[in-house]
C-alpha positions in Angstrom: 164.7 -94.9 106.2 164.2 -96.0 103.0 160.3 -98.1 102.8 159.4 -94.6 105.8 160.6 -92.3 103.3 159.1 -94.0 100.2 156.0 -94.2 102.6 155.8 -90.4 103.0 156.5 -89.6 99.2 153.8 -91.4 97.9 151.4 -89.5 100.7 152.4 -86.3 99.8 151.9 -87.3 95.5 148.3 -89.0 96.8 147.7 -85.9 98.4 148.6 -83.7 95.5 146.9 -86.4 92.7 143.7 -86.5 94.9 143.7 -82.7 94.6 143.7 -82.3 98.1 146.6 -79.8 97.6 147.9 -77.4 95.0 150.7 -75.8 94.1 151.7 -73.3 97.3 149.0 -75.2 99.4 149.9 -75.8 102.8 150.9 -79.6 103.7 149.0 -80.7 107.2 150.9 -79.9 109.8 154.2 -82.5 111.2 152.6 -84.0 113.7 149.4 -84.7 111.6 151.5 -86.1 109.1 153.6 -88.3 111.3 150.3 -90.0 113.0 148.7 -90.7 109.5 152.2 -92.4 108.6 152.8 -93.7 112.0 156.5 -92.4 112.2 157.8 -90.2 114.6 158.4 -86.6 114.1 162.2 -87.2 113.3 161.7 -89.7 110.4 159.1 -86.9 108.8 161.1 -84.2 108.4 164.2 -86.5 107.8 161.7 -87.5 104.5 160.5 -83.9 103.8 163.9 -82.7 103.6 164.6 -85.0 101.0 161.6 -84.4 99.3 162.4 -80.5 99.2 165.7 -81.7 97.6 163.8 -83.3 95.0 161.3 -80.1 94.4 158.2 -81.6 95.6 157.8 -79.7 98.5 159.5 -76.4 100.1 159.4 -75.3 103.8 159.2 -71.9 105.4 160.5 -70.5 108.4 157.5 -70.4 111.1 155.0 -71.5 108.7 156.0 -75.3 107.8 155.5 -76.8 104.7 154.3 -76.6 100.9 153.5 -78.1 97.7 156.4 -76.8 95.5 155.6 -75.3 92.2 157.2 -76.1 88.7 161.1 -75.3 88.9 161.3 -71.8 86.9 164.1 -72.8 83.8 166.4 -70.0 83.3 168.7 -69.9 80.4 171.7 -67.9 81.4 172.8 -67.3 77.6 169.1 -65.2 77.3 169.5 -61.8 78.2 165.4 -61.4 78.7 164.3 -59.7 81.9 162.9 -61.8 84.8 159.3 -60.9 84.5 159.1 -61.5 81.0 160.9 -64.7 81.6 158.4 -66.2 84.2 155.4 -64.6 82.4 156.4 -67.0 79.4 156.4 -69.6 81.6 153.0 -69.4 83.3 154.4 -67.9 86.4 152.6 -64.3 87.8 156.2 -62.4 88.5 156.1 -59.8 91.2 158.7 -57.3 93.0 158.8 -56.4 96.2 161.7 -53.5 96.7 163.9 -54.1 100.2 166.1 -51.1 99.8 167.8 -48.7 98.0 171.3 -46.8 98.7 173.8 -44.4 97.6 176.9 -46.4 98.9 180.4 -46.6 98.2 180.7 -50.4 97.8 183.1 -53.4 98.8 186.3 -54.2 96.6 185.1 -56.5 94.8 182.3 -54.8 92.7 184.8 -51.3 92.3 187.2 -53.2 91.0 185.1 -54.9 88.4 184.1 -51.2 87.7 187.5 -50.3 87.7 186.7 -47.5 89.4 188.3 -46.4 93.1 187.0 -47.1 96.8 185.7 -43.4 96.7 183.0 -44.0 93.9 179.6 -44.3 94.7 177.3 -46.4 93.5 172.8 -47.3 94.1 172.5 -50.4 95.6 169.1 -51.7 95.1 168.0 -54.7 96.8 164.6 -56.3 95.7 162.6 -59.8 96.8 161.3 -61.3 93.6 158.2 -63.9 93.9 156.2 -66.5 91.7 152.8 -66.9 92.3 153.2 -64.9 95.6 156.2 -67.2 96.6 159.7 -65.4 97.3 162.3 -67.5 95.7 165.2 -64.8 94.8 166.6 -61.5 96.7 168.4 -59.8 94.1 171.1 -57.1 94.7 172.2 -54.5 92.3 175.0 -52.0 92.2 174.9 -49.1 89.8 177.0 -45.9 89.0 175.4 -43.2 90.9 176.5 -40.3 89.0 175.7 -41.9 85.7 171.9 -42.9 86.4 171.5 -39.9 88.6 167.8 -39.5 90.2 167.1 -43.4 89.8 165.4 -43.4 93.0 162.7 -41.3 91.3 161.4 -44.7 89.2 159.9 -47.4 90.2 162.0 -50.2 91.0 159.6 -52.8 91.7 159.2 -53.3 87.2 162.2 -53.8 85.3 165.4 -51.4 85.9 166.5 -52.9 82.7 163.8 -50.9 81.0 163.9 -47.9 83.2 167.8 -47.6 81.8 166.7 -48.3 78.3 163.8 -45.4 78.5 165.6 -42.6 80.6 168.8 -43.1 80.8 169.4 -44.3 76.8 171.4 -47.4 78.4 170.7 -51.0 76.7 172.5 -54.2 77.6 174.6 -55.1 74.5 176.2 -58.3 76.6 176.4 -60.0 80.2 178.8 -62.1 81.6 177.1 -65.0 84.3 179.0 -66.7 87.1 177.1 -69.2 88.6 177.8 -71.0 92.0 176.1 -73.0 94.5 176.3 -70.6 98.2 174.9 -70.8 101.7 172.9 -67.5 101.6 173.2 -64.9 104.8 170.9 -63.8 106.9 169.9 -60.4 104.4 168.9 -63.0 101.7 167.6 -65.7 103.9 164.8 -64.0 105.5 162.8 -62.2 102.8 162.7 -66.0 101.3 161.5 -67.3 104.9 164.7 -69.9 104.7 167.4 -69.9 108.0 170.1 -68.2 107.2 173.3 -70.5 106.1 170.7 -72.5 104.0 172.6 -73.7 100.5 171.0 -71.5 97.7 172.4 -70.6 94.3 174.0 -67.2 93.6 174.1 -65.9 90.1 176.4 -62.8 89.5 176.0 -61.0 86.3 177.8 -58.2 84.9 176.1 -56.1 82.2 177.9 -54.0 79.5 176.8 -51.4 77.1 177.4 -51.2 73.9 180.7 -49.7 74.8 181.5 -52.8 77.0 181.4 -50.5 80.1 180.2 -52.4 83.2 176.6 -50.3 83.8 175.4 -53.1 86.4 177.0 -55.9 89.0 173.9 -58.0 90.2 173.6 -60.5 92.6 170.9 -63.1 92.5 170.3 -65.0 95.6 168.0 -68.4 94.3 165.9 -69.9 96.9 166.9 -73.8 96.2 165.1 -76.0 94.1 163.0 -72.8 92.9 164.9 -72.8 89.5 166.8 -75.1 87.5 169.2 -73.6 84.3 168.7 -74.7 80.8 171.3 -74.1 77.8 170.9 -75.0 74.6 174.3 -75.3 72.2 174.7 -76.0 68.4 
């Protein structure tokens, strides 16, 4: 596997150096690929799954596969908003809402309220995209009767903002967990990916100034779409 697979890496970085294909561009499809390399079928994707787990290319349920873009670097320490975040790295950030709710939610996320099973909270589920590409579903849980009428905003710009603004809530402080995950069907298909496919989940819980828990969040990472970066003194 190992002179096929080298074999198929440098195609795909002649194809992308030639400028044959850009970012996002579509890669010809498997069979084309497997007669210009004269491997079977197997062998590619064997090689193009590999590849994806080096962040050259990315595949897509029912559409095959891509040139993958840059990795987007997040520093969990920052507490800047995504679409400022990708902005700053060249990326064109856009939102795509999937649902929202008035719910009472699972144990879990009361608890870390510590609220009861009886308290009801706005989940709001959004698909977040880079240069048209859906790499995160993001899941957020807030206090209903606090940030009454939050279905009123737009949720496809930054709640963070819309909390700031109207409801006079900033985030003094967050506390990340970060974990590798195989993502469920709910988070799977907006990023085109089967479901049980190993992503990266990043919970965050955001405080006030008062250090009361104002949001739970989920974010569901499409892999090899980001990569974290900390810097310590």
């Amino acid at each position: 596997m190992s002179s096929s697979y080298d074999d198929i890496k440098a195609h795909v970085q002649l194809l992308i150096a030639n400028g044959r294909l850009a970012a996002n561009h579509k890669l010809p499809a498997e069979r084309e690929l497997a007669e210009q390399l004269q491997v079977t079928r197997i062998t590619l994707r064997d090689g193009l799954n590999r590849l994806e787990g080096e962040g050259l290319v990315y595949r897509q349920n029912r559409r095959g596969w891509f040139v993958a873009p840059s990795r987007f670097v997040m520093n969990p320490a920052k507490k800047i908003n995504f679409n400022l975040m990708a902005r700053r790295q060249g990326f064109k950030p856009t939102t795509r809402v999937l649902g929202f709710r008035k719910m009472t939610a699972r144990r879990h996320i009361y608890t870390a309220f510590s609220s009861n099973k009886s308290t009801k909270y706005f989940e709001v589920r959004r698909a977040r995209y880079l240069d048209q590409r859906a790499v995160m579903v993001e899941e957020s849980y807030l206090p209903a009767e606090r940030f009454y009428g939050l279905a009123d905003f737009d949720l496809s710009g930054s709640v963070t903002e819309i909390l700031q603004d109207s409801y006079a809530v900033s985030i003094a402080q967050e506390r990340c967990n970060i974990q590798v995950a195989n993502l469920e069907f709910h988070c799977a298909e907006p990023l085109g990916i089967p479901a049980g496919t190993t992503g990266l989940r990043v919970l965050r819980l955001r405080f006030d100034s008062a250090e009361r828990l104002i949001d739970y969040n989920i974010e569901n990472w499409l892999p090899h779409a980001i990569e974290m970066e900390v810097a310590t003194r």
